[in-house]
gemmi code that builds the backbone of each chain (N, CA, C; Angstrom):
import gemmi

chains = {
    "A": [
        ("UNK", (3.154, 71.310, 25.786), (3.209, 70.030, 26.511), (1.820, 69.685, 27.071)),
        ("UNK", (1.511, 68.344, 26.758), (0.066, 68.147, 27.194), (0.253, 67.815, 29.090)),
        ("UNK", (-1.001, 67.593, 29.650), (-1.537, 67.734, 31.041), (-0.343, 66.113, 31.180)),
        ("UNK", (-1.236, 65.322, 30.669), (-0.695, 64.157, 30.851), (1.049, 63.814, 31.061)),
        ("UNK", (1.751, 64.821, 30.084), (3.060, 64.631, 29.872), (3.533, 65.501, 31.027)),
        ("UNK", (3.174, 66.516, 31.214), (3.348, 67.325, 32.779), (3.308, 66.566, 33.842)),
        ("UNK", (2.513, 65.382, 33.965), (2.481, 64.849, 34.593), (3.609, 63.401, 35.414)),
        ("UNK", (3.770, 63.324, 33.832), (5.243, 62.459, 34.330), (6.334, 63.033, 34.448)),
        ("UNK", (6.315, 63.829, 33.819), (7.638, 64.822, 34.319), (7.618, 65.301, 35.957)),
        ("UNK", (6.633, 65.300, 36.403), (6.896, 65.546, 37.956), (7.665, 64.864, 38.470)),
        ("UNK", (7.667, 63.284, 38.062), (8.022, 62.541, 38.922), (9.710, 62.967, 39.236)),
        ("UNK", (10.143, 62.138, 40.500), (11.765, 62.293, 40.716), (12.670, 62.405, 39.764)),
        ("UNK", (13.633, 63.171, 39.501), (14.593, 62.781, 38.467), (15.511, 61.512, 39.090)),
        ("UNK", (16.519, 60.851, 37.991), (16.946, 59.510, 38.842), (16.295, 58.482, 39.062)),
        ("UNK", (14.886, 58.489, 39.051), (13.963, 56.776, 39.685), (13.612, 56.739, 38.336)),
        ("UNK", (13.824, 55.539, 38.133), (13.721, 54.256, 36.432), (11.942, 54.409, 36.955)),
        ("UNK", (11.544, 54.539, 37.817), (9.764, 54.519, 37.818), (9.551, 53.836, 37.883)),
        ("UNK", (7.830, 53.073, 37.780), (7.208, 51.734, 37.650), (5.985, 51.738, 37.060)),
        ("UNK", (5.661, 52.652, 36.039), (4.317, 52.897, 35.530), (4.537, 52.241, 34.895)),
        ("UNK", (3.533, 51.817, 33.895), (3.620, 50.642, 32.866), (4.215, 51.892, 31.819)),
        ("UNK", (4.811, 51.787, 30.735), (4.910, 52.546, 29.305), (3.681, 52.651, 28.401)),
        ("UNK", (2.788, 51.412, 28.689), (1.712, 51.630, 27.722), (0.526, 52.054, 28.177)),
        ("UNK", (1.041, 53.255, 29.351), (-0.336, 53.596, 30.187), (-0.298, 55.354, 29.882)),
        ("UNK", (0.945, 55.930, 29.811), (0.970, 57.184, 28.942), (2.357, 57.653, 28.535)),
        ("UNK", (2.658, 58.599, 27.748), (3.829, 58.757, 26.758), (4.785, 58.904, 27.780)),
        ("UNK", (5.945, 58.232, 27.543), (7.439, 58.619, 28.525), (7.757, 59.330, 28.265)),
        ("UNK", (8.320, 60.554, 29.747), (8.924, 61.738, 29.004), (10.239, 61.427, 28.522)),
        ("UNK", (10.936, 62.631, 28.018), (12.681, 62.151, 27.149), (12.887, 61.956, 28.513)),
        ("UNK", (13.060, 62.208, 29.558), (14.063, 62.275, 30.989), (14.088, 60.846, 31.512)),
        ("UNK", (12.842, 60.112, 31.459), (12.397, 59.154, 32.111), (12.886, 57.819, 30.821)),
        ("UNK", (12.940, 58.447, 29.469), (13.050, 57.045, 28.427), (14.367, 57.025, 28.634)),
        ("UNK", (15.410, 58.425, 28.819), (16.553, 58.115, 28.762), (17.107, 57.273, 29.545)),
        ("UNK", (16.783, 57.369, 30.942), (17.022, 56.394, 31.976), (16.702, 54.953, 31.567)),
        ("UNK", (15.492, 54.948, 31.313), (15.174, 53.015, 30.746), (16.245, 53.202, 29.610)),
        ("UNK", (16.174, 53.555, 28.530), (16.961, 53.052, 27.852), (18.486, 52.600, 27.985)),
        ("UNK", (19.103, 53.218, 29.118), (20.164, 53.089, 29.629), (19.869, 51.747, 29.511)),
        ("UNK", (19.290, 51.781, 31.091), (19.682, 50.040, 31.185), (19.203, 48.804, 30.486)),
        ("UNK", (18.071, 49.539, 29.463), (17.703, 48.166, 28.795), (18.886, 47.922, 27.520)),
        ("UNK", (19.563, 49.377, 27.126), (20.641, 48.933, 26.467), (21.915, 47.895, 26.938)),
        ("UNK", (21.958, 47.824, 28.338), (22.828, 47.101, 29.505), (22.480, 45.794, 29.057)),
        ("UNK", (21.128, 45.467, 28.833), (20.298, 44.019, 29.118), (20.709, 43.406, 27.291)),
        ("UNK", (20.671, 44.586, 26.279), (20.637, 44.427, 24.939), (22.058, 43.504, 24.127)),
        ("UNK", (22.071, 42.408, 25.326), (23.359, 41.818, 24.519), (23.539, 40.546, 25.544)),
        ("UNK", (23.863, 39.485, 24.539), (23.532, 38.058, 25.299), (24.217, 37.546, 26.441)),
        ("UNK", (25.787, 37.940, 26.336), (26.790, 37.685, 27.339), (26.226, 38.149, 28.925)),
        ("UNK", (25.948, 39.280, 28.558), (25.307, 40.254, 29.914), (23.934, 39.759, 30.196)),
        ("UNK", (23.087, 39.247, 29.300), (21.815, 38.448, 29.908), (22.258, 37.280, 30.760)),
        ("UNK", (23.566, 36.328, 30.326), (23.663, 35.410, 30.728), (24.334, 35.666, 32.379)),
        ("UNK", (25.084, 36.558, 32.172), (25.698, 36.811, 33.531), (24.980, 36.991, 34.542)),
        ("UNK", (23.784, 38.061, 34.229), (22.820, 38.741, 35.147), (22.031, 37.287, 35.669)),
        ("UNK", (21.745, 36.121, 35.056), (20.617, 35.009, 35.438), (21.772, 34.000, 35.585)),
        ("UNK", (22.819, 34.085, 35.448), (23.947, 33.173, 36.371), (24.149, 33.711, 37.688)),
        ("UNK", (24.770, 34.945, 37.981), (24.550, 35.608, 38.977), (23.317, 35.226, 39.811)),
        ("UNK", (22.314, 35.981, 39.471), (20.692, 35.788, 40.303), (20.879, 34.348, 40.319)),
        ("UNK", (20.786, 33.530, 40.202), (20.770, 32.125, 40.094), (21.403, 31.218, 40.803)),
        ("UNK", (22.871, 31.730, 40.953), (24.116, 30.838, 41.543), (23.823, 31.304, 43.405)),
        ("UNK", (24.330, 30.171, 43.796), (23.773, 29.467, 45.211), (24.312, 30.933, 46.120)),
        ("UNK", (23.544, 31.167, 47.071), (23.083, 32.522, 47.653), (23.244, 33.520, 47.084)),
        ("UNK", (22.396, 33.822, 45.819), (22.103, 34.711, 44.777), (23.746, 35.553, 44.639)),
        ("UNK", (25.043, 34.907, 44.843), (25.564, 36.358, 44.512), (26.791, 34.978, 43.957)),
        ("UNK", (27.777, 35.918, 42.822), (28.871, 34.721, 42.302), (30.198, 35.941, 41.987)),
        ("UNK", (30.996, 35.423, 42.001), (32.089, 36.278, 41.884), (33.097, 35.816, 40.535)),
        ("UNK", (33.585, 36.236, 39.905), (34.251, 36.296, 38.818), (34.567, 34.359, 38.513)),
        ("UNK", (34.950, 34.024, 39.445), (35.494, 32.188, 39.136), (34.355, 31.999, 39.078)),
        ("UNK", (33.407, 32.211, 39.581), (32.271, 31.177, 39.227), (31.668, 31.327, 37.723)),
        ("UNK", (32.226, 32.190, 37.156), (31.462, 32.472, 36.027), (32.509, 32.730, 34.659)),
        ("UNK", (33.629, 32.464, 34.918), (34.282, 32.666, 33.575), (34.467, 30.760, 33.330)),
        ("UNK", (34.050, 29.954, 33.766), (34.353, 28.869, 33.246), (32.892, 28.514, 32.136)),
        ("UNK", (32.142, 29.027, 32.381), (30.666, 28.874, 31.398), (30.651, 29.860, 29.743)),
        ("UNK", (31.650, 30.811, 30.140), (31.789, 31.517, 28.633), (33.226, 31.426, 28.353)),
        ("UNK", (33.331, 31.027, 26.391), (34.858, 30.646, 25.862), (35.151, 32.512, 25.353)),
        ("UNK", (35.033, 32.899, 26.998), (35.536, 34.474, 26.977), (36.459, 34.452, 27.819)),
        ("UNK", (37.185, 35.407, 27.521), (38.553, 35.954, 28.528), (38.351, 36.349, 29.899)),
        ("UNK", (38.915, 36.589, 31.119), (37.918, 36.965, 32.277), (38.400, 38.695, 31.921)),
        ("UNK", (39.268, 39.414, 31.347), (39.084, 41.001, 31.089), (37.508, 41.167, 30.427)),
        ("UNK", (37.002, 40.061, 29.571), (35.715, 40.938, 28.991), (34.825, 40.201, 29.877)),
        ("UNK", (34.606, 39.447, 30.706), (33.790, 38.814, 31.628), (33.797, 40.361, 32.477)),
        ("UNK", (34.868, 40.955, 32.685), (34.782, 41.767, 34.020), (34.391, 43.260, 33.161)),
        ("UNK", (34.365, 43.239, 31.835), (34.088, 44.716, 31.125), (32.205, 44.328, 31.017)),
        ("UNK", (32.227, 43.515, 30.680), (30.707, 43.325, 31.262), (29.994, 43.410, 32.070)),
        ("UNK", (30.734, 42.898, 33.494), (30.229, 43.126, 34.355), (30.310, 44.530, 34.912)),
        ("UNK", (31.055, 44.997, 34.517), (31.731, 47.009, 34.639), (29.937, 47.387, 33.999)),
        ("UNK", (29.689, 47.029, 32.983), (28.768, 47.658, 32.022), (27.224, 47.400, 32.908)),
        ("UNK", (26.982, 45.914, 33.757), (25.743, 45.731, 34.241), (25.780, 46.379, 35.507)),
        ("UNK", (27.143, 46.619, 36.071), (27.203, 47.698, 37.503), (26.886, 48.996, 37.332)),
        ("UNK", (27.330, 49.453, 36.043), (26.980, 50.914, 35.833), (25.748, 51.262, 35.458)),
        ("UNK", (24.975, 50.163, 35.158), (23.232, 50.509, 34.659), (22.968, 50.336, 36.036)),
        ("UNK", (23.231, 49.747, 36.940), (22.724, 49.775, 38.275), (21.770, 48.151, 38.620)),
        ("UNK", (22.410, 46.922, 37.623), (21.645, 45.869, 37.705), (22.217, 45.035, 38.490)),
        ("UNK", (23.518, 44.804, 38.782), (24.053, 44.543, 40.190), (24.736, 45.300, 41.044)),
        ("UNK", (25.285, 44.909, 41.954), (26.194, 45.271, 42.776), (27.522, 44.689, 42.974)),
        ("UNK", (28.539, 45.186, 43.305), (29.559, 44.246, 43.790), (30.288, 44.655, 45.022)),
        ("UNK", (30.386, 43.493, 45.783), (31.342, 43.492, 47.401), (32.873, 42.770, 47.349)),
        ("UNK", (33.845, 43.748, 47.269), (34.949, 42.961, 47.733), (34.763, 42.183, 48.883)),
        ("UNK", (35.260, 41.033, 48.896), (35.954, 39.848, 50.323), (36.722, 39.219, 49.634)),
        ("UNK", (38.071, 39.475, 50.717), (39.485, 39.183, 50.229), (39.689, 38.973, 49.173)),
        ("UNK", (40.156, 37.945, 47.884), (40.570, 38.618, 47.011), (39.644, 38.728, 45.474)),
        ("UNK", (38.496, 38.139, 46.064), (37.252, 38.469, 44.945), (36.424, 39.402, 44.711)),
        ("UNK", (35.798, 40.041, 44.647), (34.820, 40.768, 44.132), (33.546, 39.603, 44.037)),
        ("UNK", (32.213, 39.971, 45.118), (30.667, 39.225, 44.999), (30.066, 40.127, 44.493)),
        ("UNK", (29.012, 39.511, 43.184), (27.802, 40.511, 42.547), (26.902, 39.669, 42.632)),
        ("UNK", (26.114, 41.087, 43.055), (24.293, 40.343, 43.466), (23.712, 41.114, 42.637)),
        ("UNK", (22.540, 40.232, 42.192), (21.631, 41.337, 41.073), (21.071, 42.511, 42.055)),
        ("UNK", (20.313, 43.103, 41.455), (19.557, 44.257, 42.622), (17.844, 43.912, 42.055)),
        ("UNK", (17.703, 43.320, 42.598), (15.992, 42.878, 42.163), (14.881, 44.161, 42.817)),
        ("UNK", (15.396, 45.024, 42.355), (14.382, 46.771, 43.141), (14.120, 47.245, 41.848)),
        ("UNK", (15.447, 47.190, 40.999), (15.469, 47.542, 39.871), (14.986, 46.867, 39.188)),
        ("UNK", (15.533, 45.134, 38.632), (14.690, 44.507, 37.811), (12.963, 44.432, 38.222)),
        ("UNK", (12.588, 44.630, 39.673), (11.335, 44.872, 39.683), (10.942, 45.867, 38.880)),
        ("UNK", (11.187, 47.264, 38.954), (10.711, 47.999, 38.830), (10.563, 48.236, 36.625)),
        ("UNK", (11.971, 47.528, 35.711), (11.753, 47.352, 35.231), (10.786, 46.205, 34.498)),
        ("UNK", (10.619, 45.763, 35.134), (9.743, 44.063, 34.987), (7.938, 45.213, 34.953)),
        ("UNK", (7.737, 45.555, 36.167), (6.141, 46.616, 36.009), (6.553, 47.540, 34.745)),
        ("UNK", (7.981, 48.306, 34.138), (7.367, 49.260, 32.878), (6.725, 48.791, 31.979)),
        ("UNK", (7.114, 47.465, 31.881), (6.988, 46.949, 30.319), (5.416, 45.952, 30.628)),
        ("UNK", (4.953, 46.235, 31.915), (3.628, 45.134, 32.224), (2.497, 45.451, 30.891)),
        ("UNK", (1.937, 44.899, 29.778), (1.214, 44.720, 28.976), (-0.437, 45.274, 29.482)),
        ("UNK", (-0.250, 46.880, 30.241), (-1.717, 46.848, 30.547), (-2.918, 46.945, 29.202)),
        ("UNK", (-3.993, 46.582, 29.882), (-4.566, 47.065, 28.668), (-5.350, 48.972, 28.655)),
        ("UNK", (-4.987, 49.380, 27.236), (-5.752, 50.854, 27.404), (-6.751, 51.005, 27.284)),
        ("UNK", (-7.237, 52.106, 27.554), (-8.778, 52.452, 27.332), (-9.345, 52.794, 26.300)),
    ],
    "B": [
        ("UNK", (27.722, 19.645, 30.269), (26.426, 20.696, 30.236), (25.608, 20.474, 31.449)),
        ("UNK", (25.030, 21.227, 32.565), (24.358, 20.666, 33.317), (22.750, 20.436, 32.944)),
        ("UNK", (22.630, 19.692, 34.238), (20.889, 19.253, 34.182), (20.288, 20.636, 33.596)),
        ("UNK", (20.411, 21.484, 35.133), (19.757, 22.611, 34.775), (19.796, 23.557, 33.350)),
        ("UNK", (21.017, 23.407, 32.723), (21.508, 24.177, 31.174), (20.504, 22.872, 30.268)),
        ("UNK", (20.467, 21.893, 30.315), (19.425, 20.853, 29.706), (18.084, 21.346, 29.547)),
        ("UNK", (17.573, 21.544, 30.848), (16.493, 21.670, 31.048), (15.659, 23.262, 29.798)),
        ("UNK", (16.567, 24.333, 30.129), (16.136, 25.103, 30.039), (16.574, 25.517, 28.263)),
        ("UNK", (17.172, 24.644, 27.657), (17.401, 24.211, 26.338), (16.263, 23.418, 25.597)),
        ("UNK", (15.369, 22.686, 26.490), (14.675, 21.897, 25.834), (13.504, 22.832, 25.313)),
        ("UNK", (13.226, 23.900, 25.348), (11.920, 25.265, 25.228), (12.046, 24.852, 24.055)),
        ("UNK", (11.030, 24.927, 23.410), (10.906, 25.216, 21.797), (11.763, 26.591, 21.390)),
        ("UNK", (12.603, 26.112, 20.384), (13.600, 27.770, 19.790), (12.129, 28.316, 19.285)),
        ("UNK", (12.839, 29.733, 19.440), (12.155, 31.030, 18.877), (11.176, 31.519, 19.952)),
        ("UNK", (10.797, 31.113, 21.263), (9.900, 31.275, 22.086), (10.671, 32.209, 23.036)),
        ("UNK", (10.632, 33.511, 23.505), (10.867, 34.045, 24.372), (11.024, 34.202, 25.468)),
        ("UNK", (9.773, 33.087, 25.948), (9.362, 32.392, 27.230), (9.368, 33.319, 28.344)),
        ("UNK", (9.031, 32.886, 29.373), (8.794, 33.780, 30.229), (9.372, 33.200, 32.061)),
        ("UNK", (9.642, 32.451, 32.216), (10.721, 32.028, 33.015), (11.707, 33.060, 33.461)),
        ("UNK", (11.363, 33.480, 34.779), (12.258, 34.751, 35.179), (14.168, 34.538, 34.712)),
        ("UNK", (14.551, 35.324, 34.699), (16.044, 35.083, 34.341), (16.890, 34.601, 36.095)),
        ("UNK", (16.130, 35.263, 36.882), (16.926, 34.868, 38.279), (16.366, 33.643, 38.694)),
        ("UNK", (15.686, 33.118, 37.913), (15.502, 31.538, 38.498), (16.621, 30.178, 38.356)),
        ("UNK", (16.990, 30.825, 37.004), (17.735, 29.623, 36.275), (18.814, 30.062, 35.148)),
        ("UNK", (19.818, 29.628, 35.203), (20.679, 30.063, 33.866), (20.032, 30.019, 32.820)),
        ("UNK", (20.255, 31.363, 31.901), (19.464, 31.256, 30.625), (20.734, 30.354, 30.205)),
        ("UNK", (20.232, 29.904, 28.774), (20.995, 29.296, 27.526), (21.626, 30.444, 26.737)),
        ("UNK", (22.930, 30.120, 25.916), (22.699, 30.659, 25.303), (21.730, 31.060, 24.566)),
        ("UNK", (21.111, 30.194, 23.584), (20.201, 30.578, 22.749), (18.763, 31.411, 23.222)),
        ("UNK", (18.777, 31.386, 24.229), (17.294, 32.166, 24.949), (17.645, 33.590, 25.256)),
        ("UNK", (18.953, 33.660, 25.285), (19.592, 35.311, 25.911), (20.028, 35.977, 24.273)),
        ("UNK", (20.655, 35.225, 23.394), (20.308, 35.530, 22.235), (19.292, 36.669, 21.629)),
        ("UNK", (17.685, 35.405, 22.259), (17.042, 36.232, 21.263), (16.643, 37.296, 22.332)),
        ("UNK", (16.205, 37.551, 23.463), (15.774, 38.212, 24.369), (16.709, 39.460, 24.167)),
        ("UNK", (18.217, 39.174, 24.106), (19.153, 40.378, 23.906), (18.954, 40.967, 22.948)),
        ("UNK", (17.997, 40.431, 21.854), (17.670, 41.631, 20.541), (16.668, 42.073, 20.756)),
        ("UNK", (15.850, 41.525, 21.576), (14.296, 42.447, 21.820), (14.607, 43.890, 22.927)),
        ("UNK", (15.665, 43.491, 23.811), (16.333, 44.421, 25.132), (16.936, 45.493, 24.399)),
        ("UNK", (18.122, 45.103, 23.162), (18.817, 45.799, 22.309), (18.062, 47.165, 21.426)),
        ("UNK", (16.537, 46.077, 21.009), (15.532, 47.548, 20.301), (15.125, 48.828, 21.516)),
        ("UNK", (15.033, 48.094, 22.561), (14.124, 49.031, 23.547), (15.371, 49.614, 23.969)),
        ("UNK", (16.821, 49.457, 24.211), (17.988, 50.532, 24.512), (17.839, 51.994, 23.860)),
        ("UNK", (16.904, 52.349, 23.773), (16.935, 53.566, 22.579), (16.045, 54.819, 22.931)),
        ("UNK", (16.436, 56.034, 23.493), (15.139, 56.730, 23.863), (14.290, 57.093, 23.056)),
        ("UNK", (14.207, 57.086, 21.888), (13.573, 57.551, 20.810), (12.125, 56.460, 20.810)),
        ("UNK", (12.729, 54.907, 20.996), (12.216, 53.870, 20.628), (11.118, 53.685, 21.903)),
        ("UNK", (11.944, 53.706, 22.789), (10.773, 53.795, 23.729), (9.442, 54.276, 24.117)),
        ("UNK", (10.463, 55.675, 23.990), (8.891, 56.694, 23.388), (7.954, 56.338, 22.986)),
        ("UNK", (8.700, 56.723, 21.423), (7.893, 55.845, 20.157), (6.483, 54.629, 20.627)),
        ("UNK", (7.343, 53.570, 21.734), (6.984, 52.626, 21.849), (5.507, 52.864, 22.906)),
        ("UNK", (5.979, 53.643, 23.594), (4.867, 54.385, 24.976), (4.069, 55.264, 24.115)),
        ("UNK", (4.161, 55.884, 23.398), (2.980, 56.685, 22.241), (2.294, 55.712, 21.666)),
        ("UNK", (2.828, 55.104, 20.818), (1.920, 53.708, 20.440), (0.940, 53.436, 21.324)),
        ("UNK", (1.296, 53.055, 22.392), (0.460, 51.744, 23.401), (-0.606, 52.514, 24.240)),
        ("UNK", (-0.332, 54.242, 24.446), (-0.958, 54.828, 25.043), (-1.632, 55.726, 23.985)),
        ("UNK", (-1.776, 55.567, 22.547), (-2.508, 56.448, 22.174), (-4.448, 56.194, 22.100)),
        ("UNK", (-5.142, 56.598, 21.430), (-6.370, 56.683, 21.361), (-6.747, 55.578, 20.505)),
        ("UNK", (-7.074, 54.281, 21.143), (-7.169, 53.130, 20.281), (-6.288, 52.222, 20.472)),
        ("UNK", (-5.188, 52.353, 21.308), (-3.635, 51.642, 21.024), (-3.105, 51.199, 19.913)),
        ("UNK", (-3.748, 52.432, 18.910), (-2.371, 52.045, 17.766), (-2.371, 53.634, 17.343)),
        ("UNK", (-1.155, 54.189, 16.640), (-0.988, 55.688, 16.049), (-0.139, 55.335, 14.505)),
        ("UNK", (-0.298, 56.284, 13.526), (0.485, 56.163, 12.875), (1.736, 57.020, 12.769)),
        ("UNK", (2.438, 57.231, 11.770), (3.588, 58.134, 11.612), (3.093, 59.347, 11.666)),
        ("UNK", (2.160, 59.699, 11.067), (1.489, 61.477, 11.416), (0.889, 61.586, 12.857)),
        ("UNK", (0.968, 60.568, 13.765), (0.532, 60.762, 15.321), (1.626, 61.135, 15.938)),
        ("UNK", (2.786, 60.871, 15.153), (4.308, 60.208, 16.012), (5.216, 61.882, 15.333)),
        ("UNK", (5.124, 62.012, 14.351), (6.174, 62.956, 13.964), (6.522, 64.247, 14.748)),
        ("UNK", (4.885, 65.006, 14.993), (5.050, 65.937, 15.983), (5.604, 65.993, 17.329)),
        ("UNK", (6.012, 65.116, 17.737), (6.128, 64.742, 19.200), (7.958, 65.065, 19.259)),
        ("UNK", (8.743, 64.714, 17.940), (10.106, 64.697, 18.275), (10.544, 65.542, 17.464)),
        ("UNK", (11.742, 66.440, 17.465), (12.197, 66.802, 16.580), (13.524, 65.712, 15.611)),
        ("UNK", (12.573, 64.895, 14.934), (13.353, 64.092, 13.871), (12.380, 64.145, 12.968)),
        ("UNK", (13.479, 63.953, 11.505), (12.624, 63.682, 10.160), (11.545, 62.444, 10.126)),
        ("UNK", (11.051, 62.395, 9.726), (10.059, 61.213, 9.174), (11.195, 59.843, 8.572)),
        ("UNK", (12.200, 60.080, 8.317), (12.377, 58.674, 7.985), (13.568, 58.381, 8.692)),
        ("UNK", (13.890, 59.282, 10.018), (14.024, 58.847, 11.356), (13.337, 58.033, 12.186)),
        ("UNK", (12.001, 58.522, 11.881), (11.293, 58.096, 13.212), (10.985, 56.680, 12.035)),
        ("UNK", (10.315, 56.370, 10.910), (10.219, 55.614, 10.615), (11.242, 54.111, 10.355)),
        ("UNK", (12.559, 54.154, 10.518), (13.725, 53.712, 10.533), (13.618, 53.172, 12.299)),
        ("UNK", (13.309, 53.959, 13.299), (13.290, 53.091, 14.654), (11.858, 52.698, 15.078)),
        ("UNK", (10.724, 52.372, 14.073), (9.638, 52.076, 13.780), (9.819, 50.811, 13.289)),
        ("UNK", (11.031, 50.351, 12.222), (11.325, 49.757, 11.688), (11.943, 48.193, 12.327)),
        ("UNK", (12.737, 49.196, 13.639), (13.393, 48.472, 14.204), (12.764, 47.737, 15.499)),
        ("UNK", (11.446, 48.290, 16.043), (10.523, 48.066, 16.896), (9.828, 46.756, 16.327)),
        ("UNK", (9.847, 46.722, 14.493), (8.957, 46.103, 14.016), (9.828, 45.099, 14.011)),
        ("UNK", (10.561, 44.958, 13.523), (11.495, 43.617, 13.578), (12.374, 42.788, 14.955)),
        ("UNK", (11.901, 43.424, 15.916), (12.411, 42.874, 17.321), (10.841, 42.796, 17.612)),
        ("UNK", (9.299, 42.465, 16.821), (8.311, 41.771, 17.468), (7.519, 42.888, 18.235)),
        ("UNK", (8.535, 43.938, 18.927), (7.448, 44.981, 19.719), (6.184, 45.009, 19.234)),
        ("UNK", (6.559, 45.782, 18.116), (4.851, 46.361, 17.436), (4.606, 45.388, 15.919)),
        ("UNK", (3.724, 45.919, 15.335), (2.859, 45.541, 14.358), (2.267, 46.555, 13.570)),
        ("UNK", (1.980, 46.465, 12.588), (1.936, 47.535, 11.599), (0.972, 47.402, 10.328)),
        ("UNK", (0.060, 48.156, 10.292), (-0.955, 47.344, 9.279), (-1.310, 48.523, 8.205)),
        ("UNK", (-1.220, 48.546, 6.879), (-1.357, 49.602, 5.966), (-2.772, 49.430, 5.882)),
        ("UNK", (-3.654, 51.029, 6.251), (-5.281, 51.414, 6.090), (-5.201, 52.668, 5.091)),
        ("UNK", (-5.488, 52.350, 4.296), (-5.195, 53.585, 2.661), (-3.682, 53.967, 2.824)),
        ("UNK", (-3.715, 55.482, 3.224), (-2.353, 56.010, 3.292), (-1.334, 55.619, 4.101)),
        ("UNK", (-1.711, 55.459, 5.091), (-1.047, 55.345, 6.163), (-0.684, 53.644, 6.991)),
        ("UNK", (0.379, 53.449, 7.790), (0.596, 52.307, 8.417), (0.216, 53.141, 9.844)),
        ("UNK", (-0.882, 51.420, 10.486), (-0.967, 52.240, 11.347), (-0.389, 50.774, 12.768)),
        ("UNK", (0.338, 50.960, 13.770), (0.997, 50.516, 14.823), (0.693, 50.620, 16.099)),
        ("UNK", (0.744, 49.215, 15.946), (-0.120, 48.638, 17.473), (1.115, 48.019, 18.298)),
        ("UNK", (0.780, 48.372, 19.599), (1.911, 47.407, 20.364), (1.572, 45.825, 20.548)),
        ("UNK", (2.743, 44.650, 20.472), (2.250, 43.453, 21.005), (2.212, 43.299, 22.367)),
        ("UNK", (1.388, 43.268, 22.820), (1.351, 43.246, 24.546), (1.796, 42.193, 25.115)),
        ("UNK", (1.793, 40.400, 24.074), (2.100, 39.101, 24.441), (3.567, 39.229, 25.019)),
        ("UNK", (4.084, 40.277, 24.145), (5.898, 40.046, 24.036), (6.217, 40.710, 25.308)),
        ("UNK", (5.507, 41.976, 25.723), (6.002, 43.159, 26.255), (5.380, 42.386, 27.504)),
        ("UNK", (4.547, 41.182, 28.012), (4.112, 40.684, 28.655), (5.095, 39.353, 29.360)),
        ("UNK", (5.558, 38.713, 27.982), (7.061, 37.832, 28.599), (8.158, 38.671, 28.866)),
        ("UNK", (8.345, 39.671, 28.438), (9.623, 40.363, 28.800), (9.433, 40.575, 30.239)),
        ("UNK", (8.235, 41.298, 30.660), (7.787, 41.997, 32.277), (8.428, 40.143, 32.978)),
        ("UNK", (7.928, 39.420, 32.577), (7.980, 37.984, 33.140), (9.237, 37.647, 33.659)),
        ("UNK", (10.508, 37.990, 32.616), (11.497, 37.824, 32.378), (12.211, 38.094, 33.578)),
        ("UNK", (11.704, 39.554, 33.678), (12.584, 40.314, 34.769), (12.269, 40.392, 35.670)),
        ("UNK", (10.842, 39.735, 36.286), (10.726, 39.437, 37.497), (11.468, 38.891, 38.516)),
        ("UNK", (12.210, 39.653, 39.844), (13.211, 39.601, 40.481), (12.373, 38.309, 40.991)),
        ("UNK", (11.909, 37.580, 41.413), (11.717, 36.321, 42.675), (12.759, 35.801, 43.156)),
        ("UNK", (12.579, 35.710, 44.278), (13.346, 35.501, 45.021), (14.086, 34.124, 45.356)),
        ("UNK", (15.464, 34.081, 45.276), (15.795, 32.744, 44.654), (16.186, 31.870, 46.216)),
        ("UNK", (16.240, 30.504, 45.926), (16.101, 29.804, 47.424), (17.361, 29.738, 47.727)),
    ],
}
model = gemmi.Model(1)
for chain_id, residues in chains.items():
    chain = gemmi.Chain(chain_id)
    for i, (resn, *xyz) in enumerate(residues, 1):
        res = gemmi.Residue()
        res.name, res.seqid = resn, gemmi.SeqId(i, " ")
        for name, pos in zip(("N", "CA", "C"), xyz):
            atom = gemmi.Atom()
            atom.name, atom.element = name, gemmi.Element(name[0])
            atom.pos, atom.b_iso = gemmi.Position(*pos), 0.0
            res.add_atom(atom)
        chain.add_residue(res)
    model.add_chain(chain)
structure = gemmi.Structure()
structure.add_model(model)
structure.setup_entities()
């Protein structure tokens, strides 16, 4: 294992990170994690939800607000949203009889810096 | 359809754009294509792959830079090489024997854009 790759492996297990990717090799521990959730992001329904969500008036929307925009069922509206909770890209709060999801913008930060286009040396 | 679903329809197709997703409802057609570029990078292999590329000596490597690093065959790794190449990531240019692969930084530059959490009003 080179110096460099020792090096990212220090980091925490669990934190998605914020180094850029094109600044040195990801270890397997650290790609597995991104890949998780960019597999989360890898499908259009779930893009749309995540920037309806972030979007809709005090960043958070609950199931009615969002099954009238897709000619989807609300079971796969809510297996989707099962799928963007478990990558860790929102959250959700019961109040009375809805369920509110807010994106978690810590995370999309932090994925937004992996993929930053630095330039190498 | 609203204003705002108007608005963000009028982009030239095929442009990735860079318009955070928590600003505004994507379109369909914009989450589309973004969900196949998200879909390549779901992959730990690919990522890698993708972080070796961008961080090697020159920012580009070929398949004999890349093979040692994983335990997969060569037309493993070349098969999610394949798939990097056709979701726009990288680029690939035959010098005698070898193809050799550069990352696009433009793309990997709207994507970072994409997911920029800002903070919505």
């Amino acid at each position: 294992m080179s110096k460099q790759e020792e090096r990212v492996l220090d980091r925490p297990a669990g934190a998605v990170g914020c180094s850029p990717l094109v600044r040195e090799p990801l270890s397997a521990d650290r790609s597995a994690e991104l890949a998780r959730v960019f597999k989360a992001l890898g499908d259009p329904v779930r893009l749309r939800l995540l920037s309806l969500i972030a979007s809709h008036a005090g960043g958070e929307a609950c199931v009615c607000d969002l099954t009238g925009v897709f000619e989807l069922s609300g079971p796969t509206i809510s297996h989707h949203l099962k799928v963007l909770r478990e990558a860790g890209l929102i959250t959700g709060e019961r109040r009375g009889t809805w369920i509110y999801y807010r994106v978690r913008p810590e995370l999309l930060g932090r994925l937004s810096d992996v993929l930053v286009p630095e330039m190498t040396a």
